[in-house]
C-alpha positions as a printed Julia matrix, in Angstrom:
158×3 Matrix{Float64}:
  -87.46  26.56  -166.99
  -87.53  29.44  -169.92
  -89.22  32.79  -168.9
  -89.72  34.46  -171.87
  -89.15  38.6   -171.7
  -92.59  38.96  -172.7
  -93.9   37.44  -169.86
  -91.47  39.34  -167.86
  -92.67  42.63  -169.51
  -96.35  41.53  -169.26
  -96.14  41.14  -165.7
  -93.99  43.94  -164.59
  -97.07  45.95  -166.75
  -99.84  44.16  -165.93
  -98.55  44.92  -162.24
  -97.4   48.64  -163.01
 -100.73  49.21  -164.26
 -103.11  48.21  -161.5
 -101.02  49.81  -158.66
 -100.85  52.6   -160.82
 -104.41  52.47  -160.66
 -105.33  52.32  -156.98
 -102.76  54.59  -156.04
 -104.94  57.1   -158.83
 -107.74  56.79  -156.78
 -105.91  57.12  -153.17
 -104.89  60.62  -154.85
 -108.82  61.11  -155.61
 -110.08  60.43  -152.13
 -107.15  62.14  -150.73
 -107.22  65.18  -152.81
 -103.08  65.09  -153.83
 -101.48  66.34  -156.27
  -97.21  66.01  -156.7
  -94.82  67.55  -158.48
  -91.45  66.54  -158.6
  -88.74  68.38  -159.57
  -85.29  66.76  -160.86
  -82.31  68.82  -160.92
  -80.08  66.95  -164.13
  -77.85  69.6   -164.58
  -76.54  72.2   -162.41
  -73.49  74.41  -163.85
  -72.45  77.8   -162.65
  -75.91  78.64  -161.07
  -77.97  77.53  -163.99
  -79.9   74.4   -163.94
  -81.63  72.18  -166.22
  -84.94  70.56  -163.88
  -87.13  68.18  -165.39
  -90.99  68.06  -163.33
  -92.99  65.65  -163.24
  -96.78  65.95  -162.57
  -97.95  63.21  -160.34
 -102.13  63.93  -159.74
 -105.57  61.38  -160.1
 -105.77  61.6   -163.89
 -102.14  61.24  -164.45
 -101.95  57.85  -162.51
 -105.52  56.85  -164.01
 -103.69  57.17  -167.05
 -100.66  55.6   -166.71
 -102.51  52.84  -165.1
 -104.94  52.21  -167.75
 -101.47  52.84  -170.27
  -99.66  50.03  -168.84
 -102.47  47.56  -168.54
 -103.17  48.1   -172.38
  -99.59  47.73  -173.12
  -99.04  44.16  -170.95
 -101.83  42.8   -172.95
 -100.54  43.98  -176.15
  -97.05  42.39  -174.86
  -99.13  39.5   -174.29
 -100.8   39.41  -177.59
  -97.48  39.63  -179.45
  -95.9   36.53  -177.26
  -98.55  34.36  -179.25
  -98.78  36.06  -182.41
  -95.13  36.61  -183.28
  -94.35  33.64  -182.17
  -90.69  32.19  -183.82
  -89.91  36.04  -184.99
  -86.25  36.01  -184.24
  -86.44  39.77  -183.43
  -89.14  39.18  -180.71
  -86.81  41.1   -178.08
  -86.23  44.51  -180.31
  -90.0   44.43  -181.0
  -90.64  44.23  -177.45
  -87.98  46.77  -176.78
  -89.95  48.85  -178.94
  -92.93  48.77  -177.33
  -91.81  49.03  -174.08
  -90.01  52.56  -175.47
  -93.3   53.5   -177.22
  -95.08  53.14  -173.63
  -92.22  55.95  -171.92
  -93.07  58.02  -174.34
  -96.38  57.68  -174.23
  -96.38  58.4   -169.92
  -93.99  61.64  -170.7
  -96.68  62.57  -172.79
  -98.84  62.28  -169.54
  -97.24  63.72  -166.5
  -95.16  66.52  -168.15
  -97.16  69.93  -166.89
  -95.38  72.07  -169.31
  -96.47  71.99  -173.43
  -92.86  72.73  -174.6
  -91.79  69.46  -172.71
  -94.75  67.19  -173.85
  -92.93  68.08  -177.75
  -90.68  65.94  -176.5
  -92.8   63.04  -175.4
  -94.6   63.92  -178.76
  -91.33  63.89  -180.91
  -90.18  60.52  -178.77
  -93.99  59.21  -179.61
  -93.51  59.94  -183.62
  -90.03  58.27  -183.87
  -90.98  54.53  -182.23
  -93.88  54.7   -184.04
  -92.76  55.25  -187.18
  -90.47  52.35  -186.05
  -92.93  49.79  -184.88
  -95.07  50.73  -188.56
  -91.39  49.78  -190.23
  -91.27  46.43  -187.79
  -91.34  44.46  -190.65
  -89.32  46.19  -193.36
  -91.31  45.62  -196.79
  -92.58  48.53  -199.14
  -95.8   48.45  -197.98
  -94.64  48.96  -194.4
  -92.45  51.53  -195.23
  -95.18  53.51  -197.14
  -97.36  53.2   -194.17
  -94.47  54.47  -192.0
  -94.16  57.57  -194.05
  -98.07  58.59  -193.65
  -96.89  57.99  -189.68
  -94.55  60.61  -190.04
  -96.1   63.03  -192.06
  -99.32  62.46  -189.63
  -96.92  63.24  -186.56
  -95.51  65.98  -188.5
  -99.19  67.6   -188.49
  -99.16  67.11  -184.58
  -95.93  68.9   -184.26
  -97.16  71.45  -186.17
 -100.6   71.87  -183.82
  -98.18  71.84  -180.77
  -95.85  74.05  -181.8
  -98.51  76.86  -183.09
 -100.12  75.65  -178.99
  -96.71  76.97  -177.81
  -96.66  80.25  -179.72
């Protein structure tokens, strides 16, 4: 029997999601709030730490991220149905999604630029999915429009 990765993807996100969600509102009734810190480099004293904000609305909104994102995984299994690239689209999304939840529980603005940055680049290569002009022209006004958001977030910053 064939799984497809779609289904796999659907379920691991379907799954993701909920517990995502119930573990959102344990941290409500439970008042918590993590932060974890992740040491990736360490050189002569200096340190490069990535954190990670871990609270109610961040797990609310990964959860209700990853639900939205199985059924869009779903959706696709039936509508692109015979597309011989089915596994890079999928890919795709599945990258869009990680950037979307380092968008969410980074605590710092200069480090959501990245999510941002990561957001703007698989977008503008899910728009292109299908590589025609009028695609292409519609991945443009992606960029520019992300462009505008980098903008906002960088004038945030300053």
């Amino acid at each position: 029997m064939f799984i497809s990765i779609c289904f796999i993807s659907f379920v691991f996100l379907f799954l993701l999601g909920w517990s995502c969600c119930f573990y959102g509102v344990y941290f409500i009734l439970c008042d918590l709030v993590y932060f974890v810190d992740w040491n990736i480099v360490r050189l002569n004293g200096s340190s490069v730490v990535m954190t990670f904000l871990f609270d109610w609305m961040s797990l609310l909104f990964m959860g209700f991220v990853f639900i939205i994102s199985s059924l869009v995984i779903l959706y696709s299994d039936d509508y692109m149905f015979g597309d011989l690239n089915i596994v890079r689209f999928i890919m795709l999304v599945l990258m869009f999604v990680v950037s979307i939840i380092f968008l969410i529980i980074r605590p710092n603005v200069i480090r959501i630029l990245l999510g941002w940055d990561g957001l703007g680049l698989v977008s503008y290569c899910l728009v292109i999915y299908y590589q025609n002009v009028r695609s292409y022209g519609a991945g443009m006004l992606t960029v520019l429009s992300n462009r505008i958001g980098d903008v906002a977030l960088l004038m945030v910053i300053a």
